[in-house]
PLY file of the C-alpha trace (Angstrom):
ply
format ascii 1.0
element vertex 167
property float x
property float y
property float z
element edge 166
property int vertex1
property int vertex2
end_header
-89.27 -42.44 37.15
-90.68 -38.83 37.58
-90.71 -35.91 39.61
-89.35 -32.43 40.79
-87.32 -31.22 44.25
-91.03 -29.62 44.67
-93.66 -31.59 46.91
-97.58 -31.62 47.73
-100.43 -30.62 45.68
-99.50 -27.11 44.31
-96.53 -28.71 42.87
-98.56 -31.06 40.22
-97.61 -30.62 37.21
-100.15 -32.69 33.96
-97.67 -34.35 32.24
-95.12 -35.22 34.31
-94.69 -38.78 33.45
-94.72 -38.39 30.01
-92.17 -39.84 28.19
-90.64 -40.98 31.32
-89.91 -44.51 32.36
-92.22 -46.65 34.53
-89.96 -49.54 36.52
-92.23 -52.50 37.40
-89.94 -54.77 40.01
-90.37 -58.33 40.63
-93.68 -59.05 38.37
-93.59 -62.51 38.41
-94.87 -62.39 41.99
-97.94 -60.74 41.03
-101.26 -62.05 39.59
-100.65 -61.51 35.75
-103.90 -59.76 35.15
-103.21 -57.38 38.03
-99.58 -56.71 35.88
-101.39 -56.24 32.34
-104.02 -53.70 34.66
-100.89 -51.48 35.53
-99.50 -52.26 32.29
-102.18 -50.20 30.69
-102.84 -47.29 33.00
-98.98 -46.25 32.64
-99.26 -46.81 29.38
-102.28 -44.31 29.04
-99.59 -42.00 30.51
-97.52 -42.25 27.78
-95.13 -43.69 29.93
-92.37 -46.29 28.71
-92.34 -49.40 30.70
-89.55 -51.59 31.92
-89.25 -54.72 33.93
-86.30 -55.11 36.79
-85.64 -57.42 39.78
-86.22 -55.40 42.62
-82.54 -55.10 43.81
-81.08 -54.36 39.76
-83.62 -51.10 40.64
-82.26 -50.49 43.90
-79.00 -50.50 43.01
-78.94 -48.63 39.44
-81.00 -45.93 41.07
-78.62 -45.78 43.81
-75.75 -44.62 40.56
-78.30 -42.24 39.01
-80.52 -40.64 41.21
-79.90 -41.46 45.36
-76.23 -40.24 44.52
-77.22 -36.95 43.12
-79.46 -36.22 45.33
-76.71 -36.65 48.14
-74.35 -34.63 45.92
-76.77 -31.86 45.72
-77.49 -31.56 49.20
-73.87 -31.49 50.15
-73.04 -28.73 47.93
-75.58 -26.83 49.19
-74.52 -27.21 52.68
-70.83 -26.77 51.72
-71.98 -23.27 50.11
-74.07 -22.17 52.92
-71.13 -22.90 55.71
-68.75 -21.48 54.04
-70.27 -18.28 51.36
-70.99 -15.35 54.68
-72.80 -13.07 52.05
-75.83 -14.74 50.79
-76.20 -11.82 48.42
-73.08 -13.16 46.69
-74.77 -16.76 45.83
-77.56 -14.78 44.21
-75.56 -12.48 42.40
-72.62 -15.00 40.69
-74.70 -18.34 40.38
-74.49 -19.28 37.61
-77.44 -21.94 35.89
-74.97 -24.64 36.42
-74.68 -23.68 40.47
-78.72 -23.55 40.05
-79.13 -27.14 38.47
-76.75 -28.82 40.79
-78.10 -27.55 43.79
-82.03 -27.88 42.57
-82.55 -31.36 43.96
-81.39 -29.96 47.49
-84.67 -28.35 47.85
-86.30 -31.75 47.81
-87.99 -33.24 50.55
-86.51 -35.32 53.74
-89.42 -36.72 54.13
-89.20 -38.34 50.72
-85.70 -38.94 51.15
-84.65 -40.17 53.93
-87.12 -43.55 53.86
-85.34 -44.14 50.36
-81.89 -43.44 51.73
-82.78 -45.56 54.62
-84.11 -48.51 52.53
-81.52 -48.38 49.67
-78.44 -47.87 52.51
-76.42 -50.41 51.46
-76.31 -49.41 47.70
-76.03 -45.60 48.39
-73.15 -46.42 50.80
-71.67 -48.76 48.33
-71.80 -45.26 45.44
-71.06 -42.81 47.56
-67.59 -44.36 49.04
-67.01 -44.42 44.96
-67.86 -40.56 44.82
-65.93 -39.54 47.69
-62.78 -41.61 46.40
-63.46 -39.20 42.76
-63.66 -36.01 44.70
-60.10 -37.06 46.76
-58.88 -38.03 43.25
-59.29 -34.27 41.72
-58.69 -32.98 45.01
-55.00 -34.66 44.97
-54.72 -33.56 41.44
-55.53 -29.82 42.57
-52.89 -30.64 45.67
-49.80 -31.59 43.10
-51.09 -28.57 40.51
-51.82 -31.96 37.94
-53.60 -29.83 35.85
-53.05 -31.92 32.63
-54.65 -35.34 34.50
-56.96 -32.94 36.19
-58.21 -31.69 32.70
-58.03 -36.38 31.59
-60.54 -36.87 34.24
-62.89 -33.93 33.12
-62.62 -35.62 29.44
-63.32 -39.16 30.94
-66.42 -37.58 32.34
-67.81 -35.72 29.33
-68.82 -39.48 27.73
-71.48 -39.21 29.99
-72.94 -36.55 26.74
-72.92 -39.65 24.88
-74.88 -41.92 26.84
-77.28 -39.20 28.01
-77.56 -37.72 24.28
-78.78 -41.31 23.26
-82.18 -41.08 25.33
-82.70 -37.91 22.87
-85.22 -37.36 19.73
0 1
1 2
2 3
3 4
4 5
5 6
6 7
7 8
8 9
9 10
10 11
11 12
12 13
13 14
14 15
15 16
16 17
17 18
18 19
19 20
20 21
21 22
22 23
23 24
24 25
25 26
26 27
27 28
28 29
29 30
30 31
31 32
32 33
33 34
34 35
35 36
36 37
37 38
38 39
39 40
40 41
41 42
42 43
43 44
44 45
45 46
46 47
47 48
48 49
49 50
50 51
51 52
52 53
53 54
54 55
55 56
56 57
57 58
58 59
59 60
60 61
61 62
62 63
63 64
64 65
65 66
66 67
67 68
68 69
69 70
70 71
71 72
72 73
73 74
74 75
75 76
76 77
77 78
78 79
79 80
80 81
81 82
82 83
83 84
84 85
85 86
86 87
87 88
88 89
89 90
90 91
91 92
92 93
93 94
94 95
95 96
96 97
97 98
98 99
99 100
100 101
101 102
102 103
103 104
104 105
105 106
106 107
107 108
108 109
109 110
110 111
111 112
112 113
113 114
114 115
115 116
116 117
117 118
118 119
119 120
120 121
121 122
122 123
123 124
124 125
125 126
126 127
127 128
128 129
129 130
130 131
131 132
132 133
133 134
134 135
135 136
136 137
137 138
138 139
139 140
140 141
141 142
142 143
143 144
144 145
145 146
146 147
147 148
148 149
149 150
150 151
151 152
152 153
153 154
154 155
155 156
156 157
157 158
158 159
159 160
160 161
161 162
162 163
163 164
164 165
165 166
């Protein structure tokens, strides 16, 4: 799984799925010759290869990518409603503003089929991130800065399944 918020031919970049992860779904349906053939071209990528059902793909990707892209996009809107000066976004954000908001340049057209197709599962994650953002919200509400500041621990173990995937 590869790619950039950037679409069509001038955004190519050579080694893009290097090192990245190829998902092949539901192989046992296919001829096992025609498996081994795709097998081998991803692996002349350098790519690493895994095998899923296709729905155990649908739905993990829903939890790590469909949901971020859904964040991004609403963050961006939420900034662009309500910042009036659009010389103030440039001026005080920050690379963190920048890498949240990056995958809201992406592409409806690429989107919206795989929101569309993966609806139930993207429904399913997003009712769970909506329920987090009430949680801190209520715990910005009662000025529950101590449980505020519990959750934000809770979340940095994310660093140590991430960190794992590193050389």
């Amino acid at each position: 799984m590869a790619g950039t918020e950037y679409s069509g031919p001038d955004a190519a970049i050579g080694n893009l799925f290097e090192g990245k992860v190829c998902v092949l779904c539901d192989t046992e349906n296919s001829a096992s010759d025609a498996v081994q053939l795709v097998q081998e071209m991803y692996t002349a990528l350098n790519m690493q290869i895994t095998e899923l059902p296709a729905a155990a793909h649908d739905l993990h990707a829903a939890y790590v990518s469909h949901i971020s892209h859904i964040a991004s996009f609403a963050l961006a809107l939420t900034v662009l409603a309500k910042e009036e000066e659009e010389d103030r976004i440039f001026e005080l954000a920050s690379a963190g503003f920048g890498s949240t908001v990056r995958l809201a340049k992406s592409n409806p057209d690429t989107w919206v089929p795989i929101f569309r197709q993966n609806r139930d599962h993207v429904l399913d994650v997003l009712d769970e991130y909506i329920n987090t953002i009430s949680r801190f919200r209520t715990l910005l509400i009662k000025r529950d800065f101590e449980q505020f500041g519990s959750l934000i621990l809770q979340a940095n173990d994310i660093k140590r399944i991430i960190d794992q995937k590193k050389p």
